[in-house]
LOKOLTI-24695 format. One record per residue (C-alpha): z, y, x. Coordinates in steps of 0.1 Angstrom, whole numbers, padded with zeros to 4 digits, always signed. Each point is the difference from the previous one (the first is absolute). Layout:
// LOKOLTI-24695
ZYX/...
***
This chain:
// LOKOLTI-24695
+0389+0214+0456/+0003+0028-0025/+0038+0006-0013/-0006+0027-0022/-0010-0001-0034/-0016+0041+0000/-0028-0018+0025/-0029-0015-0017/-0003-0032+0016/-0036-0006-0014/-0013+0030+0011/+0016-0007+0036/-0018-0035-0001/-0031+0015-0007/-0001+0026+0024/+0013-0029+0024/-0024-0019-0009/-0029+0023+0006/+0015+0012+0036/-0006-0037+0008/-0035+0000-0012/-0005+0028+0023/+0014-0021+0031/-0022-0025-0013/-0032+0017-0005/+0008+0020+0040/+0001-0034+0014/-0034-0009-0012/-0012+0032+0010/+0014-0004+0036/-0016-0040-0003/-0032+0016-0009/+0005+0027+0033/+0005-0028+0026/-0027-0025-0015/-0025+0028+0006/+0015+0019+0028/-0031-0001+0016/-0013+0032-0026/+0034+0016+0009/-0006+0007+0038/-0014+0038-0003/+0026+0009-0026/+0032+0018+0007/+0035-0015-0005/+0010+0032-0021/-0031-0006-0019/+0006-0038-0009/+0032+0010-0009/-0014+0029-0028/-0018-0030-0011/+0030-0020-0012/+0014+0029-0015/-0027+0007-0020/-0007-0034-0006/+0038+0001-0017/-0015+0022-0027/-0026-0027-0007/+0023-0029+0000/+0022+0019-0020/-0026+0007-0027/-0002-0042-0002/+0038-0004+0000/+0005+0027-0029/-0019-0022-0024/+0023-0029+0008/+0034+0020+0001/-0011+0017-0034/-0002-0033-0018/+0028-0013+0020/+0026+0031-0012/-0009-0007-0038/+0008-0036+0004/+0029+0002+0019/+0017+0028-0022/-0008-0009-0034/+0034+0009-0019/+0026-0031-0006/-0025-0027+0017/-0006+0019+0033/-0003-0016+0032/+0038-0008+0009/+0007-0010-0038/-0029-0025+0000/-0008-0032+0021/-0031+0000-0015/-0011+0039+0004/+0015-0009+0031/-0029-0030+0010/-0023+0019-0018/+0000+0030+0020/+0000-0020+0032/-0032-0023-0011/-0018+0029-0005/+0009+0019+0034/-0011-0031+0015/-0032-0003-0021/-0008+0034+0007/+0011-0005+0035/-0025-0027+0007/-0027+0014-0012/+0005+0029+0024/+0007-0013+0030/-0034-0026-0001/-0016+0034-0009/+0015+0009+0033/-0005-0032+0019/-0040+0001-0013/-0005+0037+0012/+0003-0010+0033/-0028-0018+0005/-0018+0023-0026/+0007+0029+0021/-0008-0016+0033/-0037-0010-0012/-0008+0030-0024/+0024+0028+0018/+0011+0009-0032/+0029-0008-0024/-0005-0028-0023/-0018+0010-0033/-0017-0013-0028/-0029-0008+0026/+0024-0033+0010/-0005-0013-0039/-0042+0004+0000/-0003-0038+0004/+0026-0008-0026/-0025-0024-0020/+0000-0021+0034/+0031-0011+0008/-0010-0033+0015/-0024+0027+0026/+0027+0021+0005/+0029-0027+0007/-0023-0021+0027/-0010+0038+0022/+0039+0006-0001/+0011-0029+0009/-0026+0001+0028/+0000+0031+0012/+0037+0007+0002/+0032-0019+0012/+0012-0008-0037/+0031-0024+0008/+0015+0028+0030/-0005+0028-0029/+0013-0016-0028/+0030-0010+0024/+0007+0037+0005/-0004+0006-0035/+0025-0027-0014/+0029+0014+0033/-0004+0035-0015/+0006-0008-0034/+0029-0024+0003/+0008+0031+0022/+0005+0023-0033/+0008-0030-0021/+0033-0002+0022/+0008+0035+0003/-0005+0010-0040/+0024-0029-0009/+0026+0011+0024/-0007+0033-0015/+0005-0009-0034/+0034-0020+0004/+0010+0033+0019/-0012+0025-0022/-0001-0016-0036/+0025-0030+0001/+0029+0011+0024/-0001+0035-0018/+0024+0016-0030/-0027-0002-0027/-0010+0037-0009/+0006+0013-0032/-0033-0002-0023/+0004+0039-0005/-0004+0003+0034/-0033-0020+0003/-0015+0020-0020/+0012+0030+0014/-0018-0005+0033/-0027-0018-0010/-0018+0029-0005/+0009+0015+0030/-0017-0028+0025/-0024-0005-0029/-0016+0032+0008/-0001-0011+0042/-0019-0028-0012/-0023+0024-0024/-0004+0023+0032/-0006-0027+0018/-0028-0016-0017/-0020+0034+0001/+0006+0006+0037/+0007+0031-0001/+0015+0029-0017/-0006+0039-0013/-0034-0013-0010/-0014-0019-0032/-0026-0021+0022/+0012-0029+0017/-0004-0009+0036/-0031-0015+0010/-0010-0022+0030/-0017+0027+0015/+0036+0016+0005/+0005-0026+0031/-0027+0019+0021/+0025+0021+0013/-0014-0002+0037/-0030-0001+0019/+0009-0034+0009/-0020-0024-0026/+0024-0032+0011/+0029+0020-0010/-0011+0009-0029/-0012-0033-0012/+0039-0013+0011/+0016+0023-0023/-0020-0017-0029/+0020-0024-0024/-0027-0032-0004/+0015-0006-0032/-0004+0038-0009/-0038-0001+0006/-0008-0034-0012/+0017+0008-0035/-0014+0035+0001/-0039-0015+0006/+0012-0029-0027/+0013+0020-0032/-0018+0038+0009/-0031-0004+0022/-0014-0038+0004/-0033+0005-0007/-0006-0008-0038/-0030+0018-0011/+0012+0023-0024/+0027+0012+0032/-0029+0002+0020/-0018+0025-0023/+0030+0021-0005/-0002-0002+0042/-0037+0014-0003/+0006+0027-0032/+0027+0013+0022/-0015+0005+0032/-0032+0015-0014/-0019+0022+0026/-0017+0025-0011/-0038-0006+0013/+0008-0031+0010/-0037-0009-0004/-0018+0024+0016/+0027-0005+0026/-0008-0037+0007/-0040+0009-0005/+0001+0025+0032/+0018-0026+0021/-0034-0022-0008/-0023+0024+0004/-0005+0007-0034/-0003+0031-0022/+0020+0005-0029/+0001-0011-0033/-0017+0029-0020/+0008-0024-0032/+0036+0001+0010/+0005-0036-0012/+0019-0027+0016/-0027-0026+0001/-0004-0023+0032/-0011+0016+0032/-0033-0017+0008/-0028+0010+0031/-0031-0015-0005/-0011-0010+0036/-0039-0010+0004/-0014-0010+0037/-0036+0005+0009/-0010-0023+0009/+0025-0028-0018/+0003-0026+0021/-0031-0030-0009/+0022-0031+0019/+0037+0013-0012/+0027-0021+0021/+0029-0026-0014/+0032+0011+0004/+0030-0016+0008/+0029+0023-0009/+0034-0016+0016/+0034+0017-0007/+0027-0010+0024/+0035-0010-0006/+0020+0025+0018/-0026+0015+0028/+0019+0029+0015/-0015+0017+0023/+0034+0002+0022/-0004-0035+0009/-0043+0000+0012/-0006+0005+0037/-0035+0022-0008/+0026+0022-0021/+0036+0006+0008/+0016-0029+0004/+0036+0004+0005/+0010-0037+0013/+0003-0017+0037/-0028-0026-0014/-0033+0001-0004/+0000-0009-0041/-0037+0011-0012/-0026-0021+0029/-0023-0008-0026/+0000+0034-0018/-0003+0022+0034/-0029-0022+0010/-0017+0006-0034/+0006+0038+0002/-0019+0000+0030/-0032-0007-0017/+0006+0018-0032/+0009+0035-0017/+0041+0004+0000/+0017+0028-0015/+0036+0008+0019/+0011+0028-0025/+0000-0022-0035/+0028-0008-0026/+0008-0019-0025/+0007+0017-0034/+0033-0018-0010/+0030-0031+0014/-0018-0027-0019/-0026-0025-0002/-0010+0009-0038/-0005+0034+0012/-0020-0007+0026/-0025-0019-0019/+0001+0029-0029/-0006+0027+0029/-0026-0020+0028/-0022-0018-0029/+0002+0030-0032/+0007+0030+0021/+0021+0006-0021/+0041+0017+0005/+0031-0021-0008/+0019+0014-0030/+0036+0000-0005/+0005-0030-0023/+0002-0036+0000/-0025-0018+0012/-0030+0011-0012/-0021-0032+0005/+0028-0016-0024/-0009+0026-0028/-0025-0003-0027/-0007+0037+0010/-0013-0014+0033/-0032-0019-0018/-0036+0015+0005/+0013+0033+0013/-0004-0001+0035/-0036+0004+0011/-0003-0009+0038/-0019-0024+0028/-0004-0032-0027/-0014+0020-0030/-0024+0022+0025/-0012-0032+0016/-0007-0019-0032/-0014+0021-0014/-0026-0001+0030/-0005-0039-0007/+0029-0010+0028/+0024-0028-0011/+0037+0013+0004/+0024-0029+0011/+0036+0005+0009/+0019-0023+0022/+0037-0002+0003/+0024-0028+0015/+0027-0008-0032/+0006+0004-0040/-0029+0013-0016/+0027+0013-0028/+0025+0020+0025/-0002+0036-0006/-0027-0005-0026/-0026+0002+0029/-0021-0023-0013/-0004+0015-0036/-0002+0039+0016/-0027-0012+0026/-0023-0020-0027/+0003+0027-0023/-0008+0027+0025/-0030-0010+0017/-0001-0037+0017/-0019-0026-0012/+0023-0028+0014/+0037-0006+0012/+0012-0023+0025/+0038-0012+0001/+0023-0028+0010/-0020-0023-0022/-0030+0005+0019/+0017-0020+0035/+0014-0032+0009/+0037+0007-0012/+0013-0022+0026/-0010+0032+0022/+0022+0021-0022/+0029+0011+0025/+0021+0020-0019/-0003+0021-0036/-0023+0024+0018/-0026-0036-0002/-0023-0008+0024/-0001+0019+0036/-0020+0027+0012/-0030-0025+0014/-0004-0024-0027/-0006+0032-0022/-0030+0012+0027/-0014-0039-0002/+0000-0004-0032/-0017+0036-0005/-0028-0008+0027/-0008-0029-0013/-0004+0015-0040/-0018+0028+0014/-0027-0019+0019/-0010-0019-0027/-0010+0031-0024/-0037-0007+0011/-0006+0039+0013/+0010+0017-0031/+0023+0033+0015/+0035-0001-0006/+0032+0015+0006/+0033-0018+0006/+0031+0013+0004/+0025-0021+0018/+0036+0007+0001/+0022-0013+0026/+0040-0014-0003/+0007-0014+0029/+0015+0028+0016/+0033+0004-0030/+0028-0016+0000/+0011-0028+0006/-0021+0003+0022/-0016-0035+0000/-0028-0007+0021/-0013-0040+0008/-0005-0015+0035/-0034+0016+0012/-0010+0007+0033/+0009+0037+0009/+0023+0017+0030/+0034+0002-0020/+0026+0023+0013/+0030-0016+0012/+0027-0014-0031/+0024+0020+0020/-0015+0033-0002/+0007+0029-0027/-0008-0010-0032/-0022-0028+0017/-0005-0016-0038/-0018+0032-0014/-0020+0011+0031/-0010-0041+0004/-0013+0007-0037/-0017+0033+0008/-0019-0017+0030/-0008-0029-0025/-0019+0022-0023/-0015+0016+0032/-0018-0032+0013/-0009-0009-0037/-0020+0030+0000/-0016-0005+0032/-0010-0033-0009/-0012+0010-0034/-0026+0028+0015/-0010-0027+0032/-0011-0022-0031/-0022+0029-0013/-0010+0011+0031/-0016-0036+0010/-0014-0004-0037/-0036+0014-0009/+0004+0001-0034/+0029+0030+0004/-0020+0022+0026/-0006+0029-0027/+0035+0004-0012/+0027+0025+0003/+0033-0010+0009/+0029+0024-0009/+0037-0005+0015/+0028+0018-0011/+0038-0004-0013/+0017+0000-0036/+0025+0018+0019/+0020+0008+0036/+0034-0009+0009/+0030+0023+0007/+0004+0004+0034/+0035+0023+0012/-0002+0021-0033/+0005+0038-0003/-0001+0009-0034/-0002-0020-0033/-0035-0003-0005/-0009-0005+0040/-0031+0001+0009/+0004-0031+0024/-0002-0020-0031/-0041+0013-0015/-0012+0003+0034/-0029-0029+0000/-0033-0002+0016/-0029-0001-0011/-0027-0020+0019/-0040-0006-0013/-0019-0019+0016/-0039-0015-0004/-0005-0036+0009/-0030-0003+0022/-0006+0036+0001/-0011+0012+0034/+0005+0039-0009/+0026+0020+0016/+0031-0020+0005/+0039+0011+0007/+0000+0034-0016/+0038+0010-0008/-0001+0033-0021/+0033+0018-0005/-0006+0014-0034/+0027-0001-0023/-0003-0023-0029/+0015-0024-0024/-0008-0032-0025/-0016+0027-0023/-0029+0005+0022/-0010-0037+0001/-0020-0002-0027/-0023+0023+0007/+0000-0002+0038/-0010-0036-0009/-0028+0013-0021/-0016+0024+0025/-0008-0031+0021/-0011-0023-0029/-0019+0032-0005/-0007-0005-0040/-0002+0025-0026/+0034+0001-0023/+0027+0025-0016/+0028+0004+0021/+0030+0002-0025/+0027-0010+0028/+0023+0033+0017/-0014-0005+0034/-0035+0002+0021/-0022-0012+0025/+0021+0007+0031/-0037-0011+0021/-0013+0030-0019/+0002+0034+0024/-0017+0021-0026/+0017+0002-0029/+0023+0026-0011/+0034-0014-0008/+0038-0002+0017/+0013-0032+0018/+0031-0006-0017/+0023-0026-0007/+0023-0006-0028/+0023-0022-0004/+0029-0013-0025/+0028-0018-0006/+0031-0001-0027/-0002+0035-0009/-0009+0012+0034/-0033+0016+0010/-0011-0003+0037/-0031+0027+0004/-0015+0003+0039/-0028+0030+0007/-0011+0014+0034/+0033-0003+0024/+0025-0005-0031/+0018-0025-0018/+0018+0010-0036/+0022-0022-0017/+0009+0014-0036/+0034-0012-0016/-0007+0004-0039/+0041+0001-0002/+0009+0013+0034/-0015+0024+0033/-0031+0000+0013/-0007-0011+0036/-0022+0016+0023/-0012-0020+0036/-0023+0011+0024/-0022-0027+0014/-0002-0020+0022/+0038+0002+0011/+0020-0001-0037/+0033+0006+0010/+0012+0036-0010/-0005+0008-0036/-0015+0035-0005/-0001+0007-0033/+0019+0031+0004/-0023+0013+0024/-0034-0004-0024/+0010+0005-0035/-0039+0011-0004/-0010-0034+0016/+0023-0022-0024/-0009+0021-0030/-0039-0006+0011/+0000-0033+0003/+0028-0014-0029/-0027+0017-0023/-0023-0023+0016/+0017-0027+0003/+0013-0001-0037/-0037+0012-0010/-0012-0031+0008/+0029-0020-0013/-0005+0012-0037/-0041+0003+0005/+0005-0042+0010/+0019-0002-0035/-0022+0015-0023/-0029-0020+0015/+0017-0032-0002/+0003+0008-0042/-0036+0004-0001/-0028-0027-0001/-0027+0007+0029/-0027+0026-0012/+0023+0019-0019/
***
């Protein structure tokens, strides 16, 4: 209760209000700590601590907005926010609106950060234009009810406390004079401006890159705000093309070209233009009796959970795959080149980087620009078929696909829909059926057909099939059961081509859209692109169980996939023929995600922040960051890594043979 009239009592409620959002926006800081305590166990206590004082800064940026509009409401002269009822309920609707919003921002991130390791962003809002997709995975995946539970306790929380608050502050109180209002409303008006910025003495405004204050990535990630870096990547850097182009214009590397062109053997551009990289590769002899080739993508195939790899589980969760390794060529230093399926299929089929944008499969830009494994092959007389398990229409796949290379599309409407389980459609093995059975009836003509798995997402549906399940009482028993699912699916899928005649000449290629994160260090963890790849030739009775260590990602499918098929084409895809000893170029691997670049070479992993630090780890172990130690090594390799970035841009604006 305020007695005197020389106080302002709006500008006390609005700083009073704002101290509470900072309680507020703590606790679900601290909720977000003990939900994934697990990524806490290396850090310090004083260190987790920096983290919530930093991550103050952050809240408060959010909280000035609000306070700013709250202060001109509440002290508008003669109607201010003791005079008038209705300023009054107007003011307190729109904290609570405002309030809402926030803390389901908050509630959201949690899950967001446990699955991605990163603060939410616009990333969470790529599948906007499938609600019905997104609503069924959530409410699958996650425990919806116990969440939302938590959500409505905190917010009747501050719903209780901010109308004690006001009959304290606003209706107990001697009202102010209006004189006074305006006297130190620009006083706490200026907190609020400072605020905003995050800092002061500097005309640039903080950045998220200002919360990598340690060389502890789960701290740093804590002190994030999720509603800071989901309206940042909303309103300054979601991915819009023209934001995306400004991206490119202002990153530009000087010889970026030539840069890219020695990392694949190539020698420089005399012309100096920025025209597609392209290596015409001949084979002499080309191979008379080519092979099929059956390309399949895994859902989720990390290489932390498969026993010929490193699997990091008490169960054996990869039978079917270890016993096809031993008969096949398996790479054990391979990555994927971004978190999701799209890129996946963009990277292991085009060879092509992810960009930062929006889903490029979704984008007019993405027709008849990528030139990979379907337009090679066709061109070569193979029919191209692409097999997935659910909407033909999510993610655009089916209209990217056709108009990039395959001939034909299978989708939900292709099965029995009463063996639809879930929105993900049919399960892993009715997909492998349904593609044996097309494919033996194409009468000897070659083909390729890429098949991409589901099974092994959330919710994690799988039907009642013969295979050892892990006990319901284990760890996550639902996703590993669903893992070991799409394990026997594939192990049944190649016994079928094995004990078929008609497939003895084809190539079977095994790898994953993407890994899993598995006890994260840093924001863009490696556990997460680490994937096998496995090739194997059914009915070949060459050399079996090779397992080469040479590092690799999705980028060098294509044309690894070639040098078997062993037919004469233009390789316009970023990667090579890892099979190939002779040639002149660097194993790298690059990788991408929301405005992060992920670049591995030799014994080093980079990880370029466009808006924060760069992060140096020396491989295998990853713990220490040691960019301080190798400025030369990070200043090598972001050239690279951002080389290739804006060299992948300027060939996606240009048709092939340009």
């Amino acid at each position: 209760m305020i007695k005197t009239r020389f106080i302002s009592v709006p500008a006390v409620y609005t700083l009073s209000t704002a101290a509470v959002l900072l309680l507020f926006l703590g606790l679900w800081r601290f909720i977000l700590l003990v939900l994934t305590g697990g990524l806490s166990s290396e850090v310090p206590g004083a260190v987790l601590g920096k983290a919530f004082l930093v991550g103050m800064r952050f809240d408060f940026i959010i909280i000035s907005y609000i306070g700013t509009v709250l202060l001109i409401l509440s002290a508008i002269p003669f109607i201010d926010i003791q005079r008038s009822r209705i300023i009054r309920r107007i003011s307190f609707w729109l904290l609570l609106t405002f309030t809402a919003v926030i803390f389901f921002i908050n509630l959201a991130d949690i899950e967001f950060f446990k699955f991605f390791n990163a603060r939410l962003s616009g990333m969470a809002l790529i599948w906007y234009d499938t609600p019905e997709f997104i609503i069924s995975m959530v409410w699958g995946m996650f425990p919806v009810i116990r969440y939302l539970i938590l959500y409505a306790v905190i917010l009747a929380a501050f719903i209780l406390i901010m109308r004690r608050l006001q009959r304290k502050v606003i209706v107990n109180s001697v009202n102010s004079h209006w004189l006074i209002n305006l006297l130190y409303a620009p006083a706490v008006l200026i907190i609020f401006i400072y605020g905003s910025v995050g800092r002061t003495g500097t005309d640039a405004p903080m950045r998220w890159g200002a919360a990598y204050f340690s060389e502890y990535d789960y701290a740093n990630l804590l002190a994030l705000n999720p509603t800071y870096t989901l309206v940042r990547d909303l309103f300054y850097d979601a991915g819009s093309k023209e934001q995306v182009k400004k991206l490119v214009a202002d990153m530009t590397i000087p010889g970026a070209d030539d840069e890219v062109r020695e990392l694949l053997g190539l020698p420089p551009d005399s012309a100096g233009l920025r025209s597609r990289i392209v290596r015409p590769v001949r084979f002499t002899p080309s191979d008379s009796n080519p092979p099929n080739v059956i390309f399949i993508i895994m859902e989720s195939l990390s290489s932390h959970k498969i026993d010929v790899l490193d699997n990091k589980y008490p169960w054996r969760l990869s039978p079917c795959f270890d016993s096809l390794a031993e008969k096949s060529i398996l790479f054990t230093n391979f990555y994927s080149n971004g978190m999701h399926t799209y890129c996946g299929l963009i990277s292991a089929i085009y060879g092509s980087p992810h960009l930062f944008s929006k889903i490029i499969i979704k984008q007019v830009s993405g027709e008849n620009h990528f030139w990979g494994l379907p337009s090679i092959l066709k061109q070569h007389g193979y029919e191209t078929h692409f097999f997935s398990t659910q909407d033909p229409h999510f993610d655009n796949m089916m209209g990217f696909m056709k108009a990039n290379g395959f001939m034909y599309y299978y989708s939900i409407y292709d099965y029995d829909q009463s063996q639809k389980l879930s929105h993900l459609g049919v399960p892993d093995h009715i997909m492998f059926d349904s593609a044996f059975a097309k494919l033996g009836r194409l009468e000897g003509r070659p083909f390729l057909a890429t098949l991409l798995t589901t099974s092994n997402h959330g919710p994690w549906k799988i039907p009642d099939v013969p295979f050892e399940r892990i006990p319901d009482t284990a760890f996550e028993a639902e996703r590993q059961n669903a893992f070991k699912y799409a394990d026997w699916a594939l192990g049944r899928f190649i016994d079928k081509l094995e004990n078929d005649p008609y497939f003895d000449n084809t190539l079977v290629v095994v790898t994953g859209d993407h890994g899993f994160f598995y006890n994260p260090t840093s924001d863009l963890d490696l556990s997460f692109f680490q994937v096998p790849l496995l090739i194997h030739r059914v009915g070949w009775n060459g050399e079996h169980g090779r397992r080469l260590p040479r590092l690799g990602s999705q980028l060098d499918i294509p044309a690894t996939v070639m040098g078997q098929v062993r037919l004469d084409y233009n390789n316009y895809t970023f990667g090579h023929d890892l099979l190939d000893t002779t040639a002149n170029v660097t194993d790298f691997v690059h990788t991408t995600e929301w405005y992060k670049v992920g670049y591995i070479e030799g014994d080093y992993y980079l990880i370029v922040r466009l808006d924060g630090p760069a992060s140096l780890f020396k491989l295998p172990d990853r713990t220490d960051d040691i960019a301080a130690e190798h400025p030369e090594i990070v200043e090598d390799y972001k050239k690279k890594a951002l080389s290739i970035y804006q060299t992948a841009y300027y060939n996606m604006k240009r048709p092939i043979g340009e």
